[in-house]
Backbone as CSV, one residue per row, in Angstrom:
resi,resn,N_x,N_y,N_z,CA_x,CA_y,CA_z,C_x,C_y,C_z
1,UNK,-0.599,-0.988,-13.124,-0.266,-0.845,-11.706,-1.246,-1.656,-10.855
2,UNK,-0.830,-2.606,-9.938,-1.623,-3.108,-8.970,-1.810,-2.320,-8.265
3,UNK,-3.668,-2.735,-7.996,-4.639,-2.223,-7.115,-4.485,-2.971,-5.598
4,UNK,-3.605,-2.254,-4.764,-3.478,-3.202,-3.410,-5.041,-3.270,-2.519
5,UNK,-5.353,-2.403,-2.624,-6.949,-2.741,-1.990,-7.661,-3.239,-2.303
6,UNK,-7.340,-3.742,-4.185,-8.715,-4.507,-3.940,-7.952,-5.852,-4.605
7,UNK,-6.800,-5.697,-3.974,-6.029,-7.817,-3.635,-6.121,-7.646,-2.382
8,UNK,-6.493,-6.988,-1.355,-6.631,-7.132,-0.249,-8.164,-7.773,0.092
9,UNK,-9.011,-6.577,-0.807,-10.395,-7.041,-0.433,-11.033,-5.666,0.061
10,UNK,-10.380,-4.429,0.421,-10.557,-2.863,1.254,-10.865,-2.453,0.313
11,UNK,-11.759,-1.099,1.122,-11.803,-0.081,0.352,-10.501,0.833,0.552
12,UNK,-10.320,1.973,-0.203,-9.404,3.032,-0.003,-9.361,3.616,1.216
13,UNK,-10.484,3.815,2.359,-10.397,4.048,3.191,-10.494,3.327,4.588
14,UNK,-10.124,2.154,4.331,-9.683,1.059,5.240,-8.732,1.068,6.644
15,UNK,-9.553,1.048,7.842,-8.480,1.206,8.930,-7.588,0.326,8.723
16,UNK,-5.900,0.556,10.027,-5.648,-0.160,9.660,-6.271,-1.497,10.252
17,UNK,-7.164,-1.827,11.071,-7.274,-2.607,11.833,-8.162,-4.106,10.918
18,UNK,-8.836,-2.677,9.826,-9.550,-3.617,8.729,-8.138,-3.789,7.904
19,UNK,-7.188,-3.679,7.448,-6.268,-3.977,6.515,-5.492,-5.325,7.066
20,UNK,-5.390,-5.432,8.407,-4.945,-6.588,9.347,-5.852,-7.506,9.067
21,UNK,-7.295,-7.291,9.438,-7.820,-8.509,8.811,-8.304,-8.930,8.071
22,UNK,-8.226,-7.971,7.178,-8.453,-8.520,5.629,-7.317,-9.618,5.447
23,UNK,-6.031,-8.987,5.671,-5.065,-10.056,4.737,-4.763,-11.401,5.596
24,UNK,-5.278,-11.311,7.088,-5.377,-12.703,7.974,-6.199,-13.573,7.349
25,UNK,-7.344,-13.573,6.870,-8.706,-13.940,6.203,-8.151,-14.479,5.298
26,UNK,-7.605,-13.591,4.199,-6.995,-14.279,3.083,-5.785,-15.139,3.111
27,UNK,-5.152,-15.036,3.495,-3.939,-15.272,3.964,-4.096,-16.985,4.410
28,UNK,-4.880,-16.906,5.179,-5.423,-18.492,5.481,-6.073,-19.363,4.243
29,UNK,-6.950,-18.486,3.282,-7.119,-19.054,2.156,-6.386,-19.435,1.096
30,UNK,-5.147,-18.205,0.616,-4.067,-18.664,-0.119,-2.966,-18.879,0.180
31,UNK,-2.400,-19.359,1.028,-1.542,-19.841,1.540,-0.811,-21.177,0.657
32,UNK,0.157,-21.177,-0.094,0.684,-22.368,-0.797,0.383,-23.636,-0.186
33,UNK,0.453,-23.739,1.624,0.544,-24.807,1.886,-1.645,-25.495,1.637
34,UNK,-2.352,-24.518,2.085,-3.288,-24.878,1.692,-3.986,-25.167,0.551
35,UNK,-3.404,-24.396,-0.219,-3.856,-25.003,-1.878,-3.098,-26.300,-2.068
36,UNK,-2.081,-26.752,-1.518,-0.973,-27.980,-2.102,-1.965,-28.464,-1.601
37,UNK,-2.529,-28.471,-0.207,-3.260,-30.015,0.717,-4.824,-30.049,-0.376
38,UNK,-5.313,-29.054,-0.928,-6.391,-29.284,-1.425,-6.270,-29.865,-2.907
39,UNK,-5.369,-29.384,-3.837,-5.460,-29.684,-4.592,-4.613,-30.923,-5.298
40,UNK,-3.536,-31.391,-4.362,-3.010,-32.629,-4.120,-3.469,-33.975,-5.181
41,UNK,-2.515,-34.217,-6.310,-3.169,-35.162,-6.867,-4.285,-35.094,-7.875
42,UNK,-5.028,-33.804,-7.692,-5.662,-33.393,-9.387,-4.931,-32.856,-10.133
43,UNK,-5.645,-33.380,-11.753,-4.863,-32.466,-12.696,-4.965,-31.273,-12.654
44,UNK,-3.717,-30.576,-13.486,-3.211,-29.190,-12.911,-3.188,-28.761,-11.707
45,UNK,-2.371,-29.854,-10.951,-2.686,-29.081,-9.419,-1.067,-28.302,-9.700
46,UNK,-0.132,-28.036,-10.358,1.169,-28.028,-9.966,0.976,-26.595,-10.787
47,UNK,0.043,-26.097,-11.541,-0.269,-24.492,-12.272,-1.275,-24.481,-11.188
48,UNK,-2.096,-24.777,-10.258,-2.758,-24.286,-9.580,-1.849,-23.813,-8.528
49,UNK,-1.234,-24.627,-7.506,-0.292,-23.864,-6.646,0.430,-23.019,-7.139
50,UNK,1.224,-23.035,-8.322,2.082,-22.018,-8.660,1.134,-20.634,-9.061
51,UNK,-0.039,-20.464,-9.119,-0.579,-19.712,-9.147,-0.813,-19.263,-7.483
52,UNK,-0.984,-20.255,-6.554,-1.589,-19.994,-5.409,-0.108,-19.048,-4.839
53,UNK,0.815,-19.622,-5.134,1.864,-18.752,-4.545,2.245,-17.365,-4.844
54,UNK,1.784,-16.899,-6.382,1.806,-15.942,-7.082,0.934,-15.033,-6.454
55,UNK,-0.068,-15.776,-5.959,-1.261,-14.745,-5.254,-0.831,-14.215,-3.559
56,UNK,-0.293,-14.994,-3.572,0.016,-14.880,-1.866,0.667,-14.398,-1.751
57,UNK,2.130,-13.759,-2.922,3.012,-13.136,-2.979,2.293,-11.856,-2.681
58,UNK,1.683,-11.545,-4.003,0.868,-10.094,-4.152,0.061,-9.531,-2.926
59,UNK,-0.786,-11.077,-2.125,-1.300,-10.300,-1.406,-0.326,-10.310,-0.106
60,UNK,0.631,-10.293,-0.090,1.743,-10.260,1.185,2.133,-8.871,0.687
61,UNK,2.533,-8.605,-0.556,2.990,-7.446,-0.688,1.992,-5.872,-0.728
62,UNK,1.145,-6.590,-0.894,0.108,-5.383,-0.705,-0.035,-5.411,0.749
63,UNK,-0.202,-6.014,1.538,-0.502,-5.915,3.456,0.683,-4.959,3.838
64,UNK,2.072,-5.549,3.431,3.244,-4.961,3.801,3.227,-3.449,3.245
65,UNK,2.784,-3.065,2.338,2.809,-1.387,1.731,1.449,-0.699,2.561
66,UNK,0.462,-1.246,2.586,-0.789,-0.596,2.991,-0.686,-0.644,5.197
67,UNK,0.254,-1.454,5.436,0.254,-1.480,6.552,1.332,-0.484,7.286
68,UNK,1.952,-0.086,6.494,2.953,1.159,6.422,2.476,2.707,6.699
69,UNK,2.186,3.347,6.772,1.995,4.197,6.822,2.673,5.641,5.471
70,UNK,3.885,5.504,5.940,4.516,6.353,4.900,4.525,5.788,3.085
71,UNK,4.397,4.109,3.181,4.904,3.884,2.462,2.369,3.767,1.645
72,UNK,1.679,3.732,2.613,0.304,3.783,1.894,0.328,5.036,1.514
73,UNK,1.052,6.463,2.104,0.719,7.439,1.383,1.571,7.652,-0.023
74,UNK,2.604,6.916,-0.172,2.894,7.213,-1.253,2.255,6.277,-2.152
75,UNK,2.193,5.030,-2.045,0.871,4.086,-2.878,-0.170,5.321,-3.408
76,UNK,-0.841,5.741,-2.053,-1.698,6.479,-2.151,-1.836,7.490,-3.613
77,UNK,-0.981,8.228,-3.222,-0.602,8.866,-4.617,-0.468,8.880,-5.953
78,UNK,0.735,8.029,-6.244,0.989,6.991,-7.180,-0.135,6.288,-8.395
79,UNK,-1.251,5.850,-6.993,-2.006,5.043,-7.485,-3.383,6.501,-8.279
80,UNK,-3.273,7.431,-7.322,-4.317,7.886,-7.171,-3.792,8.782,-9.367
81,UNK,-2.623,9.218,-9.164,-2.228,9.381,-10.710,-2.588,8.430,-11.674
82,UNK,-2.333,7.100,-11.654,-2.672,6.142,-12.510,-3.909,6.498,-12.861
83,UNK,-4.903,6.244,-11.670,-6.267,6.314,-12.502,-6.917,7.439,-12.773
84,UNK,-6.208,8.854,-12.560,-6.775,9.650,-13.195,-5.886,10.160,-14.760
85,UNK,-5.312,8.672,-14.919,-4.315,9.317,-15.665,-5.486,8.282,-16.739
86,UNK,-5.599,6.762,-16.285,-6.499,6.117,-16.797,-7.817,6.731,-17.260
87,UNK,-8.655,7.253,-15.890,-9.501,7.817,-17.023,-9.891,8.837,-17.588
88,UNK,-8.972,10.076,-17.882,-9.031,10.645,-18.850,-8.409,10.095,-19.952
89,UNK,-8.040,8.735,-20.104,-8.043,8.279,-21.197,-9.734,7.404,-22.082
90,UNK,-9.750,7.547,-21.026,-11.596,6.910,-20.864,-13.126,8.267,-20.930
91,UNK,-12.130,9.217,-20.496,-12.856,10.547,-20.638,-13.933,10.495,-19.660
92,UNK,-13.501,9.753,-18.265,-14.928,9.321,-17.168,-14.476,10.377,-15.877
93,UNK,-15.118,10.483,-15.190,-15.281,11.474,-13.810,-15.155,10.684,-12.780
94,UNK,-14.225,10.419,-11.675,-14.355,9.769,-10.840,-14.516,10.069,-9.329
95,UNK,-15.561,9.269,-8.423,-15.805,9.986,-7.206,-14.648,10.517,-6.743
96,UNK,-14.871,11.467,-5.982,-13.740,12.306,-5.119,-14.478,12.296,-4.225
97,UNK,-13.738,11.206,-3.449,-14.070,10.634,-1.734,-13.822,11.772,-1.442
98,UNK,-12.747,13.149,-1.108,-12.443,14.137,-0.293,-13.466,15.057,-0.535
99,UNK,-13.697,15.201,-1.981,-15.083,16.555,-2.030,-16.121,16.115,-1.086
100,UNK,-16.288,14.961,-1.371,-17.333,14.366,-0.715,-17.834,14.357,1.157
101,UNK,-16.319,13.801,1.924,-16.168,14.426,2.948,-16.045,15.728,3.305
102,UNK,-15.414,16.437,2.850,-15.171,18.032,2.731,-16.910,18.457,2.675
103,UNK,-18.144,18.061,2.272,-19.207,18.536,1.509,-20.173,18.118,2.733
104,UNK,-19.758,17.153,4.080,-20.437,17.047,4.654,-20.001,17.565,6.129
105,UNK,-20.498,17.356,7.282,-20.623,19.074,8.368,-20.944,17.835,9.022
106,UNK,-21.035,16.361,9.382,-21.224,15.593,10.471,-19.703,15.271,11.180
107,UNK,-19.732,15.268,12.809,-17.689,15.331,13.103,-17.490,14.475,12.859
108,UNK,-18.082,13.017,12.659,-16.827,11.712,11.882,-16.089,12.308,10.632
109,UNK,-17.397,12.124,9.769,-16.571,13.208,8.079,-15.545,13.869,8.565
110,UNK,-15.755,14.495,9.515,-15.111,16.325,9.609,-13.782,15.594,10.442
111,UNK,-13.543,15.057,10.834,-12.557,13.970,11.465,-11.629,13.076,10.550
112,UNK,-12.587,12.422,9.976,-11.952,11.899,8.618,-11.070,12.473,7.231
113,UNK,-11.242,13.427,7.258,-11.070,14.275,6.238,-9.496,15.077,6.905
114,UNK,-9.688,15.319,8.643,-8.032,15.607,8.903,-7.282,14.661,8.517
115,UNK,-7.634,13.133,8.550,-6.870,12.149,8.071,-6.673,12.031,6.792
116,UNK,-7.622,12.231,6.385,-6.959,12.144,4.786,-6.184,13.029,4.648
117,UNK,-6.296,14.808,4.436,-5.856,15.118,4.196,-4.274,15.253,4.606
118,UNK,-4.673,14.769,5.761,-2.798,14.699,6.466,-1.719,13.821,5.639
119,UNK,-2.472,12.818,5.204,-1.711,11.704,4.056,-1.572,12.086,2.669
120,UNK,-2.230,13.060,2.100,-2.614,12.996,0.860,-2.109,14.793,0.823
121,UNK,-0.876,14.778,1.406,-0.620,16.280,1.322,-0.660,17.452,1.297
122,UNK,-2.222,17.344,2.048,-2.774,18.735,2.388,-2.651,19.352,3.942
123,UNK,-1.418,19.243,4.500,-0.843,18.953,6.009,-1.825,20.059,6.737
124,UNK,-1.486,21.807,5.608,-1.754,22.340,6.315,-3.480,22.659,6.528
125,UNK,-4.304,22.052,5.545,-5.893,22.122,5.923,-6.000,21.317,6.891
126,UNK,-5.476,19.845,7.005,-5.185,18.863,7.864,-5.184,19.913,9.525
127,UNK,-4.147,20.459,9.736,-4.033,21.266,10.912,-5.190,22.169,11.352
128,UNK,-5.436,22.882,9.933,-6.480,24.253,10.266,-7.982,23.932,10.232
129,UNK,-8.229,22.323,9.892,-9.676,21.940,10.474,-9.470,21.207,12.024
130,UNK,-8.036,20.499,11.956,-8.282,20.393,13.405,-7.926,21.178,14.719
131,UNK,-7.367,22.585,14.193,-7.819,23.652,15.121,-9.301,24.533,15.518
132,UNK,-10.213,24.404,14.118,-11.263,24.524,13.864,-12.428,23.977,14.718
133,UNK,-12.195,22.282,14.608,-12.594,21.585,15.308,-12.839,21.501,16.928
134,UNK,-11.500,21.769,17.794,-10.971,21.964,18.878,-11.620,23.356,19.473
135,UNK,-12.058,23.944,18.895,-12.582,25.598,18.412,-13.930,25.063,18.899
136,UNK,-14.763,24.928,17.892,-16.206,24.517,17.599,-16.843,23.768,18.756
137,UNK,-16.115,22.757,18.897,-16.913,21.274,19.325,-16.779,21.200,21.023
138,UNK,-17.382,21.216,22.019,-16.746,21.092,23.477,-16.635,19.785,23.360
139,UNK,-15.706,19.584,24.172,-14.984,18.406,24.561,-14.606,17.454,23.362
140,UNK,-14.329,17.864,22.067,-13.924,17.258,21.100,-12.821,16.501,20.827
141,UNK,-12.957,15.192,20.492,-11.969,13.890,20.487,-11.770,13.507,19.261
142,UNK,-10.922,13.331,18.934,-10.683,12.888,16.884,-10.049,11.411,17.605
143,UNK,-9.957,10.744,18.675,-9.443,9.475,18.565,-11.009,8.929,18.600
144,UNK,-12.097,9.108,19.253,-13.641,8.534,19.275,-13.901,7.814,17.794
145,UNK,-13.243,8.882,16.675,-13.673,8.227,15.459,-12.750,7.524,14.561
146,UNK,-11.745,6.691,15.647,-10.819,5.772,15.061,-10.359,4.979,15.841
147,UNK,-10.011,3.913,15.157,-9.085,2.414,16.076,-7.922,2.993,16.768
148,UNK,-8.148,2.429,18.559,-6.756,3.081,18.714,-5.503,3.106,17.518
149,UNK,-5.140,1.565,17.149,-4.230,1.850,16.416,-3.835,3.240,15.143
150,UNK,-4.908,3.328,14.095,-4.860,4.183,13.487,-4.534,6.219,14.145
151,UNK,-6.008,5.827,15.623,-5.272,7.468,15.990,-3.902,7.529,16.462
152,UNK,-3.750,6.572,16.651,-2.267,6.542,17.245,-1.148,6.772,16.433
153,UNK,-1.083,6.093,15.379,-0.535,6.408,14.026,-0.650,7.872,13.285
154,UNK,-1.626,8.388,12.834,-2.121,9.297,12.413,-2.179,10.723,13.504
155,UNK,-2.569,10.445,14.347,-2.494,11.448,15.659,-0.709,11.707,16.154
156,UNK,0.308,10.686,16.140,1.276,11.461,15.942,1.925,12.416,14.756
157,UNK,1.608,11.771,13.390,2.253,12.423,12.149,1.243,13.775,12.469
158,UNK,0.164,13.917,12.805,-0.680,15.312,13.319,-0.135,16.224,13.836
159,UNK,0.880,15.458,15.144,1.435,16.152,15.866,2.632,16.946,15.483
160,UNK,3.194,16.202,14.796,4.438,16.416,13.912,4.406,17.820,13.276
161,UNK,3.094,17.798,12.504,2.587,18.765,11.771,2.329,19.925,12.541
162,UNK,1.162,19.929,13.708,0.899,21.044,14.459,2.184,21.533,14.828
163,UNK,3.597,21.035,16.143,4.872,21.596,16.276,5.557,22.288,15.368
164,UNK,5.604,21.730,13.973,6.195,22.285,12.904,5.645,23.971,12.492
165,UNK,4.267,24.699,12.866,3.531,25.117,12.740,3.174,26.358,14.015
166,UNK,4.219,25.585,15.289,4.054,26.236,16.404,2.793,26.511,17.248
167,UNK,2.414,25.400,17.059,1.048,25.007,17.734,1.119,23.802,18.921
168,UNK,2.047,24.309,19.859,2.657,23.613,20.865,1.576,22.951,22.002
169,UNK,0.684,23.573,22.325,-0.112,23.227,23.033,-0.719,22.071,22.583
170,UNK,-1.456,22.504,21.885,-2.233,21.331,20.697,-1.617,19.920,20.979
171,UNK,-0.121,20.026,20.307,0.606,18.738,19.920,0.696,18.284,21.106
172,UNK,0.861,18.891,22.395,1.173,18.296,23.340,-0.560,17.363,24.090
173,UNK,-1.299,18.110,23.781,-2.202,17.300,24.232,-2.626,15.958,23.255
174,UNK,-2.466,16.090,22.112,-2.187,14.951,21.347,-1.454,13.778,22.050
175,UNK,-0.488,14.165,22.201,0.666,13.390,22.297,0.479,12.776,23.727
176,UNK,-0.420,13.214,24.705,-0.552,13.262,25.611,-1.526,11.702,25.465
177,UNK,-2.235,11.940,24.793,-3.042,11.355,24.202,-2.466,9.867,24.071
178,UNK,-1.755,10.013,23.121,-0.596,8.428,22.425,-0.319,8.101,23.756
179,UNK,0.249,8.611,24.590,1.284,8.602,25.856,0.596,7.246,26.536
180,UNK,-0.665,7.781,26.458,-1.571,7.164,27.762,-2.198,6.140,27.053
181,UNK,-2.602,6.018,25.669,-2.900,5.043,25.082,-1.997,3.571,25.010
182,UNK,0.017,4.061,24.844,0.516,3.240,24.763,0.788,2.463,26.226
183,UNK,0.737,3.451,27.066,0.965,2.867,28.905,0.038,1.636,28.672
184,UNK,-1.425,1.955,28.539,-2.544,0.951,28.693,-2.431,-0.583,27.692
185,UNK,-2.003,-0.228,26.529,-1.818,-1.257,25.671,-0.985,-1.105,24.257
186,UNK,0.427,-2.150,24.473,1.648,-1.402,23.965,1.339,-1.518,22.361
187,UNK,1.781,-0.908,21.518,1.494,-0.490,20.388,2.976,0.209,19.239
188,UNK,3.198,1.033,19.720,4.520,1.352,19.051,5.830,0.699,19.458
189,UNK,5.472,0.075,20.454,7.258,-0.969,21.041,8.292,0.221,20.957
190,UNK,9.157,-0.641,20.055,10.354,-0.207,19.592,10.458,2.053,19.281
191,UNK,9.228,2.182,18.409,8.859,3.118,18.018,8.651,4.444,19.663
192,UNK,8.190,3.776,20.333,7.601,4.471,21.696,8.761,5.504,22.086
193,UNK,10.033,5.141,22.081,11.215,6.268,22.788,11.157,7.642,21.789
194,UNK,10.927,7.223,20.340,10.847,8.796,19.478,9.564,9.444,19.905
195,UNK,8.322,8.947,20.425,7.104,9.486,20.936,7.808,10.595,22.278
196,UNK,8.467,10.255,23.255,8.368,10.418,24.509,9.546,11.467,23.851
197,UNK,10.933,11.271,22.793,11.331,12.403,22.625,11.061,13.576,22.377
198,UNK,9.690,13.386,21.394,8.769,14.655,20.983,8.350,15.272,22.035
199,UNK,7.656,14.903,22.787,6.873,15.200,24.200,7.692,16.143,24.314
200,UNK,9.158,15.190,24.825,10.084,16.281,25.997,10.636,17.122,25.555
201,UNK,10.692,17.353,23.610,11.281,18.545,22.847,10.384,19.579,23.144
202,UNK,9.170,19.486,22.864,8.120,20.273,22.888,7.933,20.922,24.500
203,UNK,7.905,19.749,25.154,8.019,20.663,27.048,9.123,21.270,27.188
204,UNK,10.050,20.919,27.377,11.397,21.663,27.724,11.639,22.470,26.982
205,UNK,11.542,22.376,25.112,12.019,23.288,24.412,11.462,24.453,24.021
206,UNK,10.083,23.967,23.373,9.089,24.846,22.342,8.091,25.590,23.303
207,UNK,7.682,24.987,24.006,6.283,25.686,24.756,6.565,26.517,25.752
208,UNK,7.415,26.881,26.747,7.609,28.106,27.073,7.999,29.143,27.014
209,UNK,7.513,30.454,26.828,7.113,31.385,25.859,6.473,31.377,24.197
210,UNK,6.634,30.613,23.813,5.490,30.256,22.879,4.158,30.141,22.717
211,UNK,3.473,30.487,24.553,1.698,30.067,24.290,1.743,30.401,25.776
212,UNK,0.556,31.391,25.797,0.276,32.494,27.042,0.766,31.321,28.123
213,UNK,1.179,31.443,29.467,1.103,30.988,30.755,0.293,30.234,30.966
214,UNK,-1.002,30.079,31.271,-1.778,29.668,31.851,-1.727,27.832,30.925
215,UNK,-1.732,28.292,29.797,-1.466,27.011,28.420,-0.221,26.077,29.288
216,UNK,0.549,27.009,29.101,2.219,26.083,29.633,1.729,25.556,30.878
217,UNK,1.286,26.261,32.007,1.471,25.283,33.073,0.141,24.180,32.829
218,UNK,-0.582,24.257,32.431,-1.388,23.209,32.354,-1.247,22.185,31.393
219,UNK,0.135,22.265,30.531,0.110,21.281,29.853,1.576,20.821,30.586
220,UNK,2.359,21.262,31.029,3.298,20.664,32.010,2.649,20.056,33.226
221,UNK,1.885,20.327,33.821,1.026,19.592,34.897,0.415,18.447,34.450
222,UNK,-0.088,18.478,33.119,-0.603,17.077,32.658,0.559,16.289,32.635
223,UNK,1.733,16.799,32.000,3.062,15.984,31.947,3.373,15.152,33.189
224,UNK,2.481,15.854,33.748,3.697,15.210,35.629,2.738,14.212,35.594
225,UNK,1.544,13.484,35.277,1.043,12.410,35.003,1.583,11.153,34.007
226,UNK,2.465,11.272,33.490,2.737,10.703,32.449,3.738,9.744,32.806
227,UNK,3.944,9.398,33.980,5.770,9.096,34.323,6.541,9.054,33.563
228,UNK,6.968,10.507,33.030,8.372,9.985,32.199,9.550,9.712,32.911
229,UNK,9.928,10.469,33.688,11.167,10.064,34.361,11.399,11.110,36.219
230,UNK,12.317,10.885,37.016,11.899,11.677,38.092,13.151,12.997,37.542
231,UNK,13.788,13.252,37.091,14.782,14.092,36.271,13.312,15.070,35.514
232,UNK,12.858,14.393,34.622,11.902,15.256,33.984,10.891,15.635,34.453
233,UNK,10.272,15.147,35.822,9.513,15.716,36.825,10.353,17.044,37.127
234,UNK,11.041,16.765,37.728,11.986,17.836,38.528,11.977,19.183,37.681
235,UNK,12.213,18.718,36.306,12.211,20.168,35.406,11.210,20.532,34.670
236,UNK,9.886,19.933,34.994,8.653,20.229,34.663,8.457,21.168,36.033
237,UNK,9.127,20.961,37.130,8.511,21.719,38.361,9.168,22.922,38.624
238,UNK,10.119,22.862,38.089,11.660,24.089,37.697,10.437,25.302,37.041
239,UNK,10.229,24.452,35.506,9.204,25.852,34.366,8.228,25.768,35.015
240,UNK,7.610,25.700,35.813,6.351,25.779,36.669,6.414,26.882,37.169
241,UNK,7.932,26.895,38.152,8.130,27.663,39.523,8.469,29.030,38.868
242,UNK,9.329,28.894,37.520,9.632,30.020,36.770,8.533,31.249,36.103
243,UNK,7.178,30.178,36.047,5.902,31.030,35.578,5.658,31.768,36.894
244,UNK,4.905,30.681,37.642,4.490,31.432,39.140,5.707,32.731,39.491
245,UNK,7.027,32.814,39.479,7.412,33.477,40.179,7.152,34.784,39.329
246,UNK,6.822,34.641,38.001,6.855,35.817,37.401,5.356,36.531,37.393
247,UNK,4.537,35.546,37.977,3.102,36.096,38.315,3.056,36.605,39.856
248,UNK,4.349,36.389,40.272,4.308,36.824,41.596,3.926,36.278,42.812
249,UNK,3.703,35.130,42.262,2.838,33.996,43.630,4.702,33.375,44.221
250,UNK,4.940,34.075,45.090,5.974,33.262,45.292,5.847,31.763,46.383
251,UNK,4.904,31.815,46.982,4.330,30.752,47.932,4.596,29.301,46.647
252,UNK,3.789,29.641,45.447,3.357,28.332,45.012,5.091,28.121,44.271
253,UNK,5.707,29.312,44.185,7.270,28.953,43.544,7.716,28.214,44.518
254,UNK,8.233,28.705,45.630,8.622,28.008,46.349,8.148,26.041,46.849
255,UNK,7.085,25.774,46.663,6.449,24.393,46.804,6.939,23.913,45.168
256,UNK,6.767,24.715,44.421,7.268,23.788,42.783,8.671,23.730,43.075
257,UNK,9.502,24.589,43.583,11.288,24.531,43.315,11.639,22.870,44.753
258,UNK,10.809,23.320,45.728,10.792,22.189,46.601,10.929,20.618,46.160
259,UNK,9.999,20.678,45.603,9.220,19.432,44.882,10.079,18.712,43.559
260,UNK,11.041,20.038,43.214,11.918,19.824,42.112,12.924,18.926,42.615
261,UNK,14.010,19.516,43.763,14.492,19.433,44.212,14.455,18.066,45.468
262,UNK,13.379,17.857,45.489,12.895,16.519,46.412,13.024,15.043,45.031
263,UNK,12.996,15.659,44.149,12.762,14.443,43.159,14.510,14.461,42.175
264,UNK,15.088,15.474,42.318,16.382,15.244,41.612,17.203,16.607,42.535
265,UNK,17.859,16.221,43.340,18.974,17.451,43.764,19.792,18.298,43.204
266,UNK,20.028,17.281,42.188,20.669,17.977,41.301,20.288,19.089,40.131
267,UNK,18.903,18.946,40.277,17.998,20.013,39.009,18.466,21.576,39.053
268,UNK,19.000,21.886,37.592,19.125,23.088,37.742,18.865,24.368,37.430
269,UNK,18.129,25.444,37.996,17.688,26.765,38.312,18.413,27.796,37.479
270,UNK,17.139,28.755,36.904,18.030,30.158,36.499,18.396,30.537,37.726
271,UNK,19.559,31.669,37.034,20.159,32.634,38.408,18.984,33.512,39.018
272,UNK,18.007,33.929,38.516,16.895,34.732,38.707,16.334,33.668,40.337
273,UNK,15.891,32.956,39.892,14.976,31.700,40.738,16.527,31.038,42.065
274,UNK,17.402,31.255,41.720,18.587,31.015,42.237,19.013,31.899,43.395
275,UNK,18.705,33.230,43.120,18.974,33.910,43.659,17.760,34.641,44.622
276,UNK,16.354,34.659,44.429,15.436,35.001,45.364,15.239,33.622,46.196
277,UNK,15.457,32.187,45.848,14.616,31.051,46.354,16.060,30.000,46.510
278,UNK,17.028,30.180,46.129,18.004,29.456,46.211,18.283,29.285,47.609
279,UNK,18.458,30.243,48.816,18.483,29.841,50.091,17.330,28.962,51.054
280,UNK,16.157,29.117,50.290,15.583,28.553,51.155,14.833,27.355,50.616
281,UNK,15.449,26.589,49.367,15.158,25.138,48.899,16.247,24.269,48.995
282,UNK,17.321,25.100,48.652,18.524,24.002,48.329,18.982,23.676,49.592
C-alpha cells in the first residue's frame, strides 16, 4: 500500500495548508515537462521521464486523497491497518501519536486530539473534550490552533457531530465561527450554501426549546449579525419576541415583533403572539 505522506513529503499530521505546499514544491520538481527540458538528449532520458511521469502521477494522486477530507480519513484508516497489520508481522510497537496527545494537558495537544479524534472515529470523545474544553478554559478558541482552512473544515464536520448529539448551542457558535471566517475570505465557494443551511436548521429548527432561554436568544442575536437574509432576520426576531413574551417583558416583545415585521411583512406569528400583539404591530 502506498504511503501518501511520505510521496508527499508530510507527516501524518499535516495541515492542510502544509499538504498544499508540499505537493506545489514538488510538483514543480516532477513535472514531466521539467524532467523532458532537463534531461533532453542524455542517455536514458526516455526511462527517466517515463519514470518522471510515474512519479507525478502518484504524487497527484496522493495531494488529491489527502486534500479531501472524507476521503484522508478513510486513507487514514486503511493505511493505519496496513501497518499494524505489517508490524505485527515484524512483532514491533509503533508510536501512537493519539496516546501521546491524549497523555499531554497543554490546549494545542488538547485541541489537536478533538481533531484527530473526530477523523479517526472517535466522534463522540471528539465532542466530550470539546465540551470539556469550552468548560475549563475562559475564552477558549480551537480555531487559534489551526489554519483557517483546516478549522474551517474540521470545525464544521464538529459541528455536524455536536447537532447530531443535541448540543445546539455549541454548533451554533461554531458555525458562527465558519460564517464569519468565510464573509472575510472565501473558502468553501460552492460548498458555503450547505454551511448557511445548517445554521438555519439549527436556528429555526433545533434550538428552541432545546437549551434554557437565555442560550437561544443569545445565539439568535449573534445570528442577526451574520446577514443571512432579511426573511431570516424577521424570524430570528419572531423566536426572540416568543421568549420575551413568555418571560413577560412584553415592552421588548413588542420592539422584536416590530422589527420583524419592518424587515418582512409578511413574517408569520403564533396565534398566542397574534393575538396579545397582533393589533398593535401589524
Amino acid at each position: 500500500m502506498q504511503d501518501y505522506y511520505k510521496i508527499l513529503g508530510v507527516s501524518q499530521t499535516a495541515t492542510a495548508a502544509e499538504i498544499k505546499r508540499a505537493y506545489r514544491a514538488k510538483a514543480k520538481l516532477l513535472h514531466p515537462d521539467t524532467i523532458q527540458s532537463a534531461v533532453k538528449g542524455t542517455a536514458g532520458s526516455e526511462e527517466a521521464i517515463a519514470q518522471a511521469a510515474e512519479d507525478f502521477r502518484l504524487l497527484t494522486q496522493a495531494y488529491e486523497i489527502l486534500s479531501n477530507i472524507h476521503q484522508r480519513s478513510l486513507f487514514d484508516e486503511q493505511f493505519s491497518h496496513h501497518m499494524r497489520y505489517q508490524q505485527s508481522r515484524r512483532g514491533e510497537n509503533s508510536f501512537d501519536y493519539r496516546r501521546w496527545l491524549a497523555a499531554r494537558t497543554d490546549e494545542e495537544s488538547r485541541c489537536k486530539l478533538i481533531f484527530f479524534d473526530l477523523m479517526h472515529h472517535r466522534e463522540d470523545d471528539a465532542v466530550a473534550l470539546f465540551k470539556q474544553l469550552n468548560t475549563e478554559i475562559p475564552s477558549f478558541s480551537l480555531s487559534h490552533w489551526f489554519t483557517r482552512e483546516d478549522f474551517m473544515d474540521y470545525g464544521f464536520i464538529l459541528s455536524e457531530e455536536l447537532i447530531l448529539r443535541g448540543e445546539y448551542y455549541d454548533a451554533v457558535v461554531l458555525l458562527e465561527q465558519i460564517i464569519k471566517m468565510e464573509y472575510s475570505y472565501e473558502y468553501f465557494r460552492h460548498f458555503f450554501p450547505e454551511v448557511l443551511l445548517l445554521m438555519r436548521q439549527v436556528l429555526f429548527r433545533q434550538l428552541g426549546g432545546s437549551v434554557p432561554d437565555e442560550l437561544a436568544l443569545d445565539a439568535w442575536e449573534r445570528a442577526l449579525e451574520l446577514r443571512l437574509s432579511k426573511k431570516d432576520d424577521a424570524l430570528l426576531f419572531v423566536k426572540m419576541a416568543e421568549v420575551y413574551d413568555r418571560m413577560g417583558d412584553s415592552n421588548t416583545t413588542r420592539i422584536c415583533l416590530e422589527e420583524a415585521f419592518r424587515l418582512d411583512p409578511s413574517v408569520q406569528m403564533g396565534s398566542q403572539l397574534r393575538r396579545k400583539f397582533g393589533g398593535t404591530v401589524l
